[in-house]
N, C-alpha and C positions, 0 to 999 in steps of 0.2 A: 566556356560557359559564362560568359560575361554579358548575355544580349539578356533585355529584360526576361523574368520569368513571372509567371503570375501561379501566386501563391492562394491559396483556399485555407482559410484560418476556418477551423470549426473549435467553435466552445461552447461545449452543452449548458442550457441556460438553470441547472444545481449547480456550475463552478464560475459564474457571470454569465455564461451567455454574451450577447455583442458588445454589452457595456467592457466585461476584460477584453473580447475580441477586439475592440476597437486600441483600447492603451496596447495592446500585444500588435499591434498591426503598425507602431509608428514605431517599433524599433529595430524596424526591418530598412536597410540599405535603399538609394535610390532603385537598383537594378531590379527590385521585385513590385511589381501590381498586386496588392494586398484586396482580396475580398473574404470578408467575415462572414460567416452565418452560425446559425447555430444547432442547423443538421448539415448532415454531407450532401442529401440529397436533394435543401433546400431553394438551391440555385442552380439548375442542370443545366446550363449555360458553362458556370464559373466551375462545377464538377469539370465539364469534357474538355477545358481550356487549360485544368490546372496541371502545374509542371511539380508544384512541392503540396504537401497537403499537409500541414500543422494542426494538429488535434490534441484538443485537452479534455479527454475523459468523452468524446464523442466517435461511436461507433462508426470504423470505414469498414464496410464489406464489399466482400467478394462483387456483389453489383456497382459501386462505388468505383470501384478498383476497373472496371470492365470498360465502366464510363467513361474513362479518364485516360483517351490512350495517350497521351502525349505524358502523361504520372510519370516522373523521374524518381520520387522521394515521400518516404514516409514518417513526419517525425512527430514523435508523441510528447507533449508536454507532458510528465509525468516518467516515472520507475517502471508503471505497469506498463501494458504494451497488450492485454489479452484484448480491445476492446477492436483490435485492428486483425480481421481475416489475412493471416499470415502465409499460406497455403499460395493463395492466389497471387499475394507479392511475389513470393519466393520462385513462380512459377515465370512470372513476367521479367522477373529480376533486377523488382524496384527494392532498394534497401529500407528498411522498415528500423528506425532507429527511436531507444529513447532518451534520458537526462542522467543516466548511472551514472556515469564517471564524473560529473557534475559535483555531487554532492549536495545539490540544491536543498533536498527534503528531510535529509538524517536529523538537521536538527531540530526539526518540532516532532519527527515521528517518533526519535527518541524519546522526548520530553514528553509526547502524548502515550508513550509505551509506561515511562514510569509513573505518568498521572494516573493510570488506568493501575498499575499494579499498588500503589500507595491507597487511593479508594477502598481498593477491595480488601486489602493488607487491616485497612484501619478500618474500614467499615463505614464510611463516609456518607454513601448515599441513604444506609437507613437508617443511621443516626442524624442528619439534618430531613428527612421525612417525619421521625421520631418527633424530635423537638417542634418542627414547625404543627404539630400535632397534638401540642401540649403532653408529649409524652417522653418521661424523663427515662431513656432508654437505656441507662449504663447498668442495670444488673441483669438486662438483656443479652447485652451485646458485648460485653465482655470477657466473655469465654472464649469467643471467636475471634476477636482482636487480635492482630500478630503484629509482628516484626520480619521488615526484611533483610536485617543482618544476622548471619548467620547460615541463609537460603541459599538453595543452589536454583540458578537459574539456568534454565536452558534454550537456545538461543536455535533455532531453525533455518539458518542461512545468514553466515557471517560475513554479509558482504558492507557494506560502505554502511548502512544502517543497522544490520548487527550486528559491526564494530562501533558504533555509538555508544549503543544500549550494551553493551558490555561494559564501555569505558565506562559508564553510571553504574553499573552492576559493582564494578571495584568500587565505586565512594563509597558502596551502601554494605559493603564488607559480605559482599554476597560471592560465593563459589560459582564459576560457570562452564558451563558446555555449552558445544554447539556441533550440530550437524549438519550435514549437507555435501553436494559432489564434488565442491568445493573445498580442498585444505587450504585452511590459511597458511602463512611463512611458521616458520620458527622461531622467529622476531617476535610476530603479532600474539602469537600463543604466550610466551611467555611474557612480555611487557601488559598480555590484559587477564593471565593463569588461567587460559582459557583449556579445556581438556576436547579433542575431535572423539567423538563417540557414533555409534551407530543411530536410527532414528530410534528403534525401539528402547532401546539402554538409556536413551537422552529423558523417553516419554517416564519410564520406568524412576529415576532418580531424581526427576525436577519437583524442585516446588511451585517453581511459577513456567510455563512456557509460554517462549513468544515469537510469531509467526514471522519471518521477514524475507518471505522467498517470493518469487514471482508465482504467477498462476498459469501454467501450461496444463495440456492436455495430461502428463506426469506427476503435478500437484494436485488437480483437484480432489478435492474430498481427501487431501491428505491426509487429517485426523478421521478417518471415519469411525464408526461403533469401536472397531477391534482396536483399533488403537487407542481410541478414548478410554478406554477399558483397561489401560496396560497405565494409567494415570493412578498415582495414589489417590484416595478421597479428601484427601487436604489441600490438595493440588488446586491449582488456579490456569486458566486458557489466558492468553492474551492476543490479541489479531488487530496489527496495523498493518496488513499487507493488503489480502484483497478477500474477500468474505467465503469466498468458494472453494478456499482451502481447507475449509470445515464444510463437515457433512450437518448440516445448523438441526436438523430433528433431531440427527444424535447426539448432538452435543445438547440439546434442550431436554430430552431422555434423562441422559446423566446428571444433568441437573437438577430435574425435577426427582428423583431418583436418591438421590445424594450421593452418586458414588464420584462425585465431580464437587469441588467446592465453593468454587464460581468463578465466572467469566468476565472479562472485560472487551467489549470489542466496538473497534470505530470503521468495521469494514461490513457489509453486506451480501445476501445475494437474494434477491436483484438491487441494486440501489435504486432508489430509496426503497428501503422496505416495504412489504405490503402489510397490513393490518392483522394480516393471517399468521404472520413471520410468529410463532410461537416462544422464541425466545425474549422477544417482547414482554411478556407475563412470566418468564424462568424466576426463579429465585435466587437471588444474590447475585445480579448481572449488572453491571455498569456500561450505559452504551452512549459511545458518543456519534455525532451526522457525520463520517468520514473527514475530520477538521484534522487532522493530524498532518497535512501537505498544507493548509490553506492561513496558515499567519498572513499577516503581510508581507513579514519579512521574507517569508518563504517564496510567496505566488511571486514578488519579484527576481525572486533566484532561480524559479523553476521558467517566467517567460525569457529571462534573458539565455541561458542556456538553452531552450530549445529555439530560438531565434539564434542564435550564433554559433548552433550545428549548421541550422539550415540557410542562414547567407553565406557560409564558410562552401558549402556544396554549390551553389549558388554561385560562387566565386569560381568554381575549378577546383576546388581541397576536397581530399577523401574524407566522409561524414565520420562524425564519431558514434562511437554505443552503440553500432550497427547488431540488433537481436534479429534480424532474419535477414 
């Protein structure tokens, strides 16, 4: 596998679009022909020629995949992997790979996990509304003010990101769990006193939950109604994974509701939001544009990793992070 291959960079133009395609496209090996766009099906020339397909946050479907018979490789810039019809890979037996073992994201999506839990902890967003309002909010907002030492958080998937966010959970003298089909070692439980619980018993006990699982046909709508229901009313949500893990009316329900105490979330469904997306107007929500992958320091950890899975295959080497 050493004869040139021609590569198809797509970067949807909410994560740069050509301008990152283009910096992602020179730190690719002599041996690949790099063509950017910024849909897959922008260029159906460079689609039915390409042998790798490098996507950051731009949907390959099933049609895509059909086009493209010479497709050896599918590597996702990014954790998530749902925005890639995996079905039809799986069937051709192109490997559909993304940047897990990397590490590239854990540290801002941590850092945007406890930005998001701190906000809501302290009350941040309606006391700087407050004030820029001329309105001296402290015997307002005061009752509802908390602390997160002392909190048991519960962790939805302890993988490489939530062992981060656990690692942070210990500074802040916080108790944790985590759930998922996943056990961690015996090691990692106790160097972060982490306790494996079932999902309901985790929803049941937590003070803050926070989402950090992929989104398969098996997660979506993971919190739905019944489970949001099984949440103390003090309870707080938190989602830096992918939006569709939450059933978002229900959760906007319980919020408006109160039986939910509020939200933080930098994930969507659909991204970008529509206007209609109700939790937009919920009460006590903190929402960030999906930033928690997009530092700087990140975007360059997350292009150099999914460029040196895919010249590494390229080369003849078996791909890493191989999800289908």
């Amino acid at each position: 596998m050493t004869d040139v291959k021609n590569v198809l960079a797509v970067v949807s133009p909410h994560v740069g679009g050509r301008t990152a395609g283009a910096a992602l496209a020179t730190l690719f090996p002599g041996q690949a022909r790099v063509t950017v766009v910024e849909t897959a099906d922008e260029d159906p020339v460079a689609l039915r020629e390409a042998h790798v397909v490098v996507t950051g946050l731009g949907p390959v479907t099933a049609g895509h995949i059909a086009a493209a018979p010479d497709l050896e490789l599918i590597q996702c810039a990014s954790h998530g992997f749902d925005y890639v019809d995996l079905e039809p890979a799986r069937e051709r037996g192109v490997p559909v790979c993304n940047i897990g073992s990397s590490g590239a994201e854990k540290q801002n999506v941590a850092e945007q996990t406890f930005a998001l839990m701190l906000a809501l902890a302290k009350q941040l967003v309606p006391a700087h509304t407050a004030l820029t309002e001329a309105d001296w909010a402290l015997p307002r907002l005061q009752q509802s003010i908390t602390e997160l030492s002392g909190k048991t958080l519960g962790i939805v998937g302890l993988g490489h990101i939530g062992e981060e966010v656990a690692r942070r959970a210990v500074a802040f003298d916080m108790s944790v769990v985590y759930a998922g089909p996943t056990r961690a070692s015996a090691e990692t439980e106790a160097r972060l006193g982490a306790r494996h619980v079932e999902l309901d018993e985790l929803l049941r006990v937590s003070d803050y939950v926070s989402l950090h699982a992929p989104l398969t046909e098996a997660t979506r709508h993971l919190l739905d109604a019944e489970r949001l229901a099984l949440l103390k009313p003090t309870a707080f949500v938190v989602n830096t994974s992918r939006g569709a893990l939450i059933d978002q009316d229900a959760l906007a329900d319980a919020l408006h509701a109160g039986t939910l105490a509020g939200a933080g979330l930098d994930v969507f469904d659909p991204e970008p939001p529509t206007p209609a997306l109700r939790l937009l107007k919920a009460p006590n929500v903190v929402l960030s544009p999906h930033v928690a992958g997009v530092t700087r320091e990140t975007l360059v950890r997350i292009a150099l990793a999914a460029v040196q899975n895919a010249a590494a295959f390229i080369a003849g080497e078996p791909p890493l992070d191989v999800v289908s």
